[in-house]
MIDOSE-1310 file (N, C-alpha, C; in nm, 2 decimals, decimal comma, always signed):
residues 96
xxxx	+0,08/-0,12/+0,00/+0,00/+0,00/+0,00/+0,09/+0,12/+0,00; +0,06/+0,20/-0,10/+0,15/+0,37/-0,11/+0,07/+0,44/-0,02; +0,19/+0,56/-0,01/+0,10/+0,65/+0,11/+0,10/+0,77/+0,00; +0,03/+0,87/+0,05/-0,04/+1,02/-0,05/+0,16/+1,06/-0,08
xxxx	+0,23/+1,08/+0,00/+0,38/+1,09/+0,00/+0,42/+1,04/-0,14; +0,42/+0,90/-0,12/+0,47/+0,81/-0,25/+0,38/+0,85/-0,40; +0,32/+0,91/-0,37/+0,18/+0,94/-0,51/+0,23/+1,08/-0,60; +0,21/+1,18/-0,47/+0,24/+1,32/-0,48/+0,40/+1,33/-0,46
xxxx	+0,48/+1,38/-0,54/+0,63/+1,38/-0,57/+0,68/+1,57/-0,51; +0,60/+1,62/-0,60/+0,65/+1,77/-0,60/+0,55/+1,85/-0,68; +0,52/+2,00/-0,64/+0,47/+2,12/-0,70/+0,56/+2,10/-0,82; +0,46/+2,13/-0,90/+0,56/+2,18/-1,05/+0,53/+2,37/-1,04
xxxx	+0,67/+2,44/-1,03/+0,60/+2,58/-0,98/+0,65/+2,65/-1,18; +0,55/+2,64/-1,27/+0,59/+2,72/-1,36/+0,50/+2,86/-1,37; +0,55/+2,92/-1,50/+0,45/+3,07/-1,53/+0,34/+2,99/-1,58; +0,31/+2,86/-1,63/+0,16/+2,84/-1,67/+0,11/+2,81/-1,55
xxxx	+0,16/+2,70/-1,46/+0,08/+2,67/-1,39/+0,04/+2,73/-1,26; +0,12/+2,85/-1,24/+0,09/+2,98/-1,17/-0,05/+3,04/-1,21; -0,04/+3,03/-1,36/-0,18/+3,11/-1,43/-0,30/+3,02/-1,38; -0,26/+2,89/-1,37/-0,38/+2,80/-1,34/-0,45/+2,84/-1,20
xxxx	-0,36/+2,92/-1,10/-0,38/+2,92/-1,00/-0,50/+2,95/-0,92; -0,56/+3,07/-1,06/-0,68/+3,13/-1,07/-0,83/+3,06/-1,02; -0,75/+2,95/-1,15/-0,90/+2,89/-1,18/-0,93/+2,78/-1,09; -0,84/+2,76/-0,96/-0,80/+2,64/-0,87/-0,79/+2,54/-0,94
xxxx	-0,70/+2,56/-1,04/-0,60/+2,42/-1,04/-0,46/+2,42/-1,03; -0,43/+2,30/-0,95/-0,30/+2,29/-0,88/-0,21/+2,22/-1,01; -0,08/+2,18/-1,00/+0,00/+2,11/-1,06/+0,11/+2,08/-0,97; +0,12/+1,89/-0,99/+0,18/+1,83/-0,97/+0,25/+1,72/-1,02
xxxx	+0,41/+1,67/-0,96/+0,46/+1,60/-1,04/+0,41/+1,46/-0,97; +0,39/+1,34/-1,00/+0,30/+1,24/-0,96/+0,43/+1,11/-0,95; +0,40/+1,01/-0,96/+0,44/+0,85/-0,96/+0,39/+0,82/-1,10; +0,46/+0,80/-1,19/+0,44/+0,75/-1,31/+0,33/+0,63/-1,30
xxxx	+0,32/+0,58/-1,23/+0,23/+0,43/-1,21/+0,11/+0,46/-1,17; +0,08/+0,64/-1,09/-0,03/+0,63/-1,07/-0,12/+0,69/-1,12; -0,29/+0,62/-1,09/-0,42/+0,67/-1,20/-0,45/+0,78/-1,12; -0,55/+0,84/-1,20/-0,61/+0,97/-1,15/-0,69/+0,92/-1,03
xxxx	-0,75/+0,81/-1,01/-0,81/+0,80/-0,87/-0,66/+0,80/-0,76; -0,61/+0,75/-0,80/-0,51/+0,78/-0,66/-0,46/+0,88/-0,62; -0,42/+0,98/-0,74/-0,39/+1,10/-0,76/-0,48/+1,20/-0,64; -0,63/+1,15/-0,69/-0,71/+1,23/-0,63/-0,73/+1,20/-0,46
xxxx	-0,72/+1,09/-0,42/-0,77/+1,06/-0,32/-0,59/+1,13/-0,22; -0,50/+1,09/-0,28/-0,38/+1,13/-0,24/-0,38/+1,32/-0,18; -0,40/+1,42/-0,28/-0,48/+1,53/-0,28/-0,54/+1,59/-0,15; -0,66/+1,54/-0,18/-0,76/+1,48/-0,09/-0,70/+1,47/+0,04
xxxx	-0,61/+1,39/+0,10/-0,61/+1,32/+0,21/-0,47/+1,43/+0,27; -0,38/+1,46/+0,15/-0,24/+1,58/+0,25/-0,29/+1,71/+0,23; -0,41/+1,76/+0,15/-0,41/+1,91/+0,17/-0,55/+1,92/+0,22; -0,66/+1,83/+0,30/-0,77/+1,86/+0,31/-0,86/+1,91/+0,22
xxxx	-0,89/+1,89/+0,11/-0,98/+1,97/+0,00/-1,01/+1,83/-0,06; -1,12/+1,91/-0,09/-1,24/+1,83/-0,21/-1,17/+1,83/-0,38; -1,13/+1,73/-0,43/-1,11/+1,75/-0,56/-1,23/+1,69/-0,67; -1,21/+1,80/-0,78/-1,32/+1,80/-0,85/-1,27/+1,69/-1,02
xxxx	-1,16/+1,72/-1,03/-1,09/+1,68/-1,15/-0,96/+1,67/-1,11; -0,90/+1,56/-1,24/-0,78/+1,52/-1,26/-0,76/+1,50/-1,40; -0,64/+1,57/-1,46/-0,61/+1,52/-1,53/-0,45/+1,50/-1,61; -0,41/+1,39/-1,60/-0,27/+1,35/-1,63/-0,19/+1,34/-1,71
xxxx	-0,08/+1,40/-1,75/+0,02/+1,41/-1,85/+0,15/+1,35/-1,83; +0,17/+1,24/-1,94/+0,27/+1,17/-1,92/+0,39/+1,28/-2,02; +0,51/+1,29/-1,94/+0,64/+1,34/-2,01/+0,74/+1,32/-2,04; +0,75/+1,37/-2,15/+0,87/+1,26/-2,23/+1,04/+1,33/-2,19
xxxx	+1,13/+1,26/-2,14/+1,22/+1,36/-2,11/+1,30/+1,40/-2,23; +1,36/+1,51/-2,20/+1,45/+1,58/-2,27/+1,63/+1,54/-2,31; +1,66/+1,55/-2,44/+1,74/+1,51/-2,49/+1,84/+1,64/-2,42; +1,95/+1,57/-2,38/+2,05/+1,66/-2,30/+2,22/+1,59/-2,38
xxxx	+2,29/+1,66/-2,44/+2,41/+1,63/-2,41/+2,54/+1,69/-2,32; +2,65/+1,58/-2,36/+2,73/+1,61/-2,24/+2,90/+1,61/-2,38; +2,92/+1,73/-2,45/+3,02/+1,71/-2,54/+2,97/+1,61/-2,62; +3,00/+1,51/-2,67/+3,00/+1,39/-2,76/+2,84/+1,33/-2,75
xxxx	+2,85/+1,31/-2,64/+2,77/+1,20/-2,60/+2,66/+1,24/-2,58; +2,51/+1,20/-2,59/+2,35/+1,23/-2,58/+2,27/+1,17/-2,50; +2,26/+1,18/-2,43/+2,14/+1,10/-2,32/+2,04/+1,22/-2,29; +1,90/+1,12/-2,24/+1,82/+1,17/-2,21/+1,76/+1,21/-2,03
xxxx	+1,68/+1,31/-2,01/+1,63/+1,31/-1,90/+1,54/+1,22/-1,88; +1,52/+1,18/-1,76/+1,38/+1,06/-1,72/+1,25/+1,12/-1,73; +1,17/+1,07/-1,79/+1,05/+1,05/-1,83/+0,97/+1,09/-1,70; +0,84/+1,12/-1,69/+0,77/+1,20/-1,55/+0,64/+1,18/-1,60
xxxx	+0,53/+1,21/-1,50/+0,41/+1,22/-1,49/+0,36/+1,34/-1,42; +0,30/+1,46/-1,49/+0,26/+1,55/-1,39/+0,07/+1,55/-1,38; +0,05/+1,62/-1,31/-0,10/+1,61/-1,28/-0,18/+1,72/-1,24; -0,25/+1,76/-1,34/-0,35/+1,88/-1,29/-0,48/+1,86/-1,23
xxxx	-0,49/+1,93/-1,11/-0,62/+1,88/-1,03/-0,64/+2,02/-1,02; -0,81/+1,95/-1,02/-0,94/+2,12/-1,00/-0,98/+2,08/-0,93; -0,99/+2,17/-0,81/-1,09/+2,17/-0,68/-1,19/+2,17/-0,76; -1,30/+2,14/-0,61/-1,45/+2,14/-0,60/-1,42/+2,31/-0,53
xxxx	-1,54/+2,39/-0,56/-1,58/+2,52/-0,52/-1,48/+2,63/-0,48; -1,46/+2,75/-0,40/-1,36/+2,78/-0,37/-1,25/+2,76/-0,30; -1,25/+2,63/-0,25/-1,14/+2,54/-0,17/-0,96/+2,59/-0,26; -0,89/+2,61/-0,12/-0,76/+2,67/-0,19/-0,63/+2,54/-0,11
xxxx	-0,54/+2,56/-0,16/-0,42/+2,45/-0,07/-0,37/+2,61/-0,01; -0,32/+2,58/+0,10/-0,23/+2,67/+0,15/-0,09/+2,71/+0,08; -0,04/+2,59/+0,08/+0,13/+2,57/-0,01/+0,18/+2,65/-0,07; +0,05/+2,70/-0,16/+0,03/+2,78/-0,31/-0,01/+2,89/-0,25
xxxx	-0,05/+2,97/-0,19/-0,12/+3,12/-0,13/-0,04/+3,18/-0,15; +0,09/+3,23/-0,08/+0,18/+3,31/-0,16/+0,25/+3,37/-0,23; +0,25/+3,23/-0,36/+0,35/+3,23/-0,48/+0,29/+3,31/-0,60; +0,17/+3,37/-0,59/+0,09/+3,44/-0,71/+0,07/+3,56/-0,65
């Protein structure tokens, strides 16, 4: 059994997802393995709020070289959730 910890990884803090902040939707980087129900209940359970939606984007990582040689970044899962009504996370209050 994963705990909301192992689900929920990190804020993704960009200029889009700042813009989202509006409309209460959050962004997060997730567990590649996990579905939007876990996503949500995970949410749910570390920031006290009602979530209304999920929805998940899988990411391809980025091609990086080093001189000669090419490798890539690792691959990610991030996750935008909408509250239910005016419900806010705290986390996020003073970065907009």
């Amino acid at each position: 059994m994963r705990t909301a910890q192992d689900i929920i990884l990190k804020p993704v803090i960009t200029e889009d997802s700042m813009d989202r902040l509006q409309a209460n939707r959050y962004t997060f980087k997730v567990a590649k393995d996990a579905n939007k129900i876990e996503v949500a209940k995970a949410v749910e359970e570390l920031f006290n709020v009602k979530v209304a939606k999920v929805n998940t984007i899988s990411v391809k990582g980025k091609q990086k070289r080093m001189g000669r040689s090419v490798g890539y970044r690792p691959d990610w899962k991030k996750a935008i959730v909408t509250l239910e009504g005016d419900k806010t996370i705290e986390f996020f209050e003073g970065l907009f």
